[in-house]
C-alpha positions in Angstrom: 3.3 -14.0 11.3 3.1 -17.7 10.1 2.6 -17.9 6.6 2.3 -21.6 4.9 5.4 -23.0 2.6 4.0 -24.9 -0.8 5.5 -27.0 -3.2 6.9 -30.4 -3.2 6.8 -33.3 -0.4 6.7 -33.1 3.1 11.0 -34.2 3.4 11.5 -30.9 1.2 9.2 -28.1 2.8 11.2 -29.7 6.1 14.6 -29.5 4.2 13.8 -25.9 2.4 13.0 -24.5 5.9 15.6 -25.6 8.1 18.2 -24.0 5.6 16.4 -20.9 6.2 16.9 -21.0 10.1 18.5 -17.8 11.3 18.6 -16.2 7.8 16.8 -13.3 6.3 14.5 -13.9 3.2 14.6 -10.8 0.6 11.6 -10.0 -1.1 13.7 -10.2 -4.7 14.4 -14.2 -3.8 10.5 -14.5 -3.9 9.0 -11.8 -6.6 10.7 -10.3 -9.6 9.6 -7.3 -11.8 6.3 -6.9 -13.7 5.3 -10.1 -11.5 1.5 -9.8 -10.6 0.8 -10.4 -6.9 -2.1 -10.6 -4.3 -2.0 -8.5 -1.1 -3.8 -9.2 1.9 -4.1 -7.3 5.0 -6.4 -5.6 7.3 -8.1 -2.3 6.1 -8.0 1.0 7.8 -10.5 1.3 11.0 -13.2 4.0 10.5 -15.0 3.3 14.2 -19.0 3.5 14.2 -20.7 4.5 11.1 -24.1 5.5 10.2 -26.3 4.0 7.0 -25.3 6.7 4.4 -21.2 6.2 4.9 -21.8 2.5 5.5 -24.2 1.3 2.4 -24.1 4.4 1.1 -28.3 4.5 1.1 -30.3 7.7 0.5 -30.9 10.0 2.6 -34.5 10.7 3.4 -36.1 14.1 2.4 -35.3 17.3 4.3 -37.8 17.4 6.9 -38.2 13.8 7.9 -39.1 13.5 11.3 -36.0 12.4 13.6 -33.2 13.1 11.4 -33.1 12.2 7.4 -29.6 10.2 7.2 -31.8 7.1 8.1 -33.2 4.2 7.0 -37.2 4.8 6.5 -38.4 1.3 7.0 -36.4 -1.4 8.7 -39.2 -4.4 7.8 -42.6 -5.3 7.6 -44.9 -5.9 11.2 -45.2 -9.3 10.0 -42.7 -11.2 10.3 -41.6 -8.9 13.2 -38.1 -9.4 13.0 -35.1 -7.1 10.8 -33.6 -8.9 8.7 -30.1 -9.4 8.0 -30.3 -7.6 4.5 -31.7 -4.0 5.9 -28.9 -1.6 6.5 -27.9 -0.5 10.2 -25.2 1.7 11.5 -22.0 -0.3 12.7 -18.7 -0.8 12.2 -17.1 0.0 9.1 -13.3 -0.9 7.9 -10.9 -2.7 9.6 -11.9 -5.8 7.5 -9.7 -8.8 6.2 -9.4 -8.0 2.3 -7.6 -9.2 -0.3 -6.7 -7.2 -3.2 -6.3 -9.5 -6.6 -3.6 -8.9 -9.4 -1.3 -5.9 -8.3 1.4 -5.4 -10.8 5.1 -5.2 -9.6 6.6 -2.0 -11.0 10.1 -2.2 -9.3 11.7 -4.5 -7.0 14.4 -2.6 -4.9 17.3 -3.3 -2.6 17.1 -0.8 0.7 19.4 1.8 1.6 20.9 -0.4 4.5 23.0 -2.3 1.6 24.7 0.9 0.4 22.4 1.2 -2.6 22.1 5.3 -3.5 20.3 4.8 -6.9 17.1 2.7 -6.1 14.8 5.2 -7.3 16.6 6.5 -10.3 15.6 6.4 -14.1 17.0 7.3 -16.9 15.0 10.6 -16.5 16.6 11.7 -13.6 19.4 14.5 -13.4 21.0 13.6 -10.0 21.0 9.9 -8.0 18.9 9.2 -5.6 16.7 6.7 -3.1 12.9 5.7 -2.5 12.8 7.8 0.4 11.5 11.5 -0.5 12.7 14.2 1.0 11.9 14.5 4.8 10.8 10.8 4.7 7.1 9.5 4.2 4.6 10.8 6.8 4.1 8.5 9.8 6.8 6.5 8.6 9.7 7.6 8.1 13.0 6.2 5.8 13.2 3.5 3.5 16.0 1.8 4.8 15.0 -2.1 4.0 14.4 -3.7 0.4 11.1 -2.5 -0.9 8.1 -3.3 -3.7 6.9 -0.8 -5.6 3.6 -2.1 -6.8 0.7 -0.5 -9.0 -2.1 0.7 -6.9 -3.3 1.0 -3.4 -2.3 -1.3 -0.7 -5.0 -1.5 1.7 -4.8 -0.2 5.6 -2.3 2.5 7.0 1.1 3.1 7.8 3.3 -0.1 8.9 0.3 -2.6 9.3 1.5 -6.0 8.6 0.9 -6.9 4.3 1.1 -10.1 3.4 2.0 -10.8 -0.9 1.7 -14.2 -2.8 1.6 -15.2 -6.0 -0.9 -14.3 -8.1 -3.6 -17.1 -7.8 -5.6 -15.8 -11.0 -3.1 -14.7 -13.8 -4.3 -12.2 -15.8 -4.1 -12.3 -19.5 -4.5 -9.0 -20.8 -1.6 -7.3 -22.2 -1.0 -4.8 -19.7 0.0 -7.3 -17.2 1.9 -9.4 -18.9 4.3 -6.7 -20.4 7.2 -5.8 -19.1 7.0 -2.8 -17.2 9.4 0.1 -17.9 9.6 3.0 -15.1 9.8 6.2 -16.7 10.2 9.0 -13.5 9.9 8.1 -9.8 8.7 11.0 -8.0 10.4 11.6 -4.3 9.8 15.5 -3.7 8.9 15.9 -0.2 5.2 14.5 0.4 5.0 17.1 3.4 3.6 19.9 2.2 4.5 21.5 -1.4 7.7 20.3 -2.9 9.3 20.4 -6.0 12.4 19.2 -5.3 13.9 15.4 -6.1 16.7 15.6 -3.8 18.7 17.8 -1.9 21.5 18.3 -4.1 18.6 19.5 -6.5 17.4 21.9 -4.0 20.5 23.6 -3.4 21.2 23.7 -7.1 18.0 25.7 -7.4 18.9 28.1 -4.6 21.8 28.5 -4.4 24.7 28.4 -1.8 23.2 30.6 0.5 19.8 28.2 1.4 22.5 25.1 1.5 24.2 27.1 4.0 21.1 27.7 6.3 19.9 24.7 6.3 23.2 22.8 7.2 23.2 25.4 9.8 19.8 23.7 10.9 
């Protein structure tokens, strides 16, 4: 996507971006821990939607004629026309948003540098890397550099995000302090699992399990 370069003249926007020709950007030359950022992006498609899920109105009482999920009056006879304010089944999600003042826990280099450790803490018996085990659903490994920020990021799996700068800085405490990661979970997010890492799994169950499922 085209995103906008700021700061200084004209001559060094020009200079700053022909030295980036051919050359991959990192997201730690551009953010930094406990940094607070905005992210913008396209929320998650929900197709047509009815008055209740939409605007979340009332529904009508039990027996209302022709179905109670409804809106009982769209507008007066005079003026005959529905105005813009009443609420009417449509489309829902897959709206530009941006969400304001997300709060950079960790900024970490991908596994495709040879970095085994980018999810460990101090609280952490074996090394290990972002990526749970099996991989996160509907997307798979962890392989490039990666921001671990507080809170949801807005639509589904690998839909473009653009981040910037914080435009409002927040002053309360919490997001100025430094942040300090205490525990990073990666057990598998398919399904029920306890487990950190493999090597912790076949601690836990021995040789026999480590066998099987090498034999897998």
């Amino acid at each position: 996507m085209e995103i906008q370069v700021n700061g200084g003249n004209i001559v060094e926007k020009v200079d700053w971006a022909v030295s980036k020709f051919e050359n991959e950007i990192t997201v730690g030359e551009v953010f930094s821990d406990s940094e607070m950022v905005d992210t913008i992006a396209i929320t998650r498609g929900k197709g047509t939607a009815g008055v209740v899920k939409r605007f979340g109105v009332s529904r009508l009482p039990r027996k209302s004629r022709r179905g109670n999920r409804k809106v009982g009056c769209i507008g007066a006879w005079h003026p005959s026309a529905v105005k813009w304010t009443v609420a009417r089944s449509g489309n829902l999600g897959y709206f530009h948003r941006t969400q304001i003042n997300h709060k950079i826990f960790r900024v970490g280099a991908g596994a495709i540098r040879g970095i085994k450790n980018n999810a460990s803490t101090e609280s952490d018996a074996h090394i290990k890397n972002i990526t749970p085990i099996g991989g996160f659903p509907h997307y798979g490994i962890v392989n490039e550099d990666f921001l671990l920020v507080r809170g949801a990021v807005m639509g589904p799996r690998k839909r473009q995000v653009t981040i910037r700068k914080s435009l409002l800085q927040p002053t309360k405490a919490f997001h100025t302090h430094q942040a300090d990661i205490k525990f990073i979970d990666t057990s598998s997010k398919i399904g029920h699992g306890k487990y950190q890492t493999l090597e912790e799994k076949d601690k836990f169950l021995g040789p026999l399990a480590s066998k099987q499922r090498n034999a897998e």
